[in-house]
Phi, psi and omega in degrees: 000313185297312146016267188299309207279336187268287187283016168276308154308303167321326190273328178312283169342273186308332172307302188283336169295357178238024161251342170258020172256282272258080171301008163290312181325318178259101192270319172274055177209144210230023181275049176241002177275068208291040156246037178297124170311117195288010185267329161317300175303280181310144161271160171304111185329128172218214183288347189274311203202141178288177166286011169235357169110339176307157165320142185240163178337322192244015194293114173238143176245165172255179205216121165227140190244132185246124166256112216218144184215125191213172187212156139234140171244121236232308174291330180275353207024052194252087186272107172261138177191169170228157155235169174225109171267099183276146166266160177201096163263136161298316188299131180297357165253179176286195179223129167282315178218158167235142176259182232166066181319000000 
């Protein structure tokens, strides 16, 4: 019986390992060519971002700086503070709103 059960796993096993060799699984995918074209993979470059994903010419992040003041009392088991959030948009549109989970 222990028999039957090693080579029902094994066959199990090996099965799957040539459905995970088996580049036939993806059919719009050509990755067993290593001279494949990268535009299946990579999206197309544009002002934000290359064709390697690095920042591009017009690429902008936005920016927040937290000045955070806080105090505990420890006999009171009391945490008090404040914060202050500079926003900084970077982006060439405006912002409507900012949320603030």
């Amino acid at each position: 019986m222990n028999k039957l059960f090693t080579l029902t796993g094994l066959l199990l096993f090996s099965g799957g390992l040539a459905m995970a060799q088996n580049i036939q699984n993806n059919p719009g995918s050509n990755h067993g060519n290593k001279f494949e074209q990268l535009g299946t993979i990579l999206p197309t470059p544009n002002e934000q971002r290359t064709a390697s994903g690095a920042p591009g010419v017009k690429y902008w992040q936005q920016r927040a700086d937290y000045n955070i003041k806080c105090e505990l009392d420890e006999k009171n088991l009391l945490l008090t503070g404040s914060e202050t959030i500079t926003y900084t948009n970077n982006s060439p549109d405006p912002l409507t709103y900012i949320n603030i989970p």
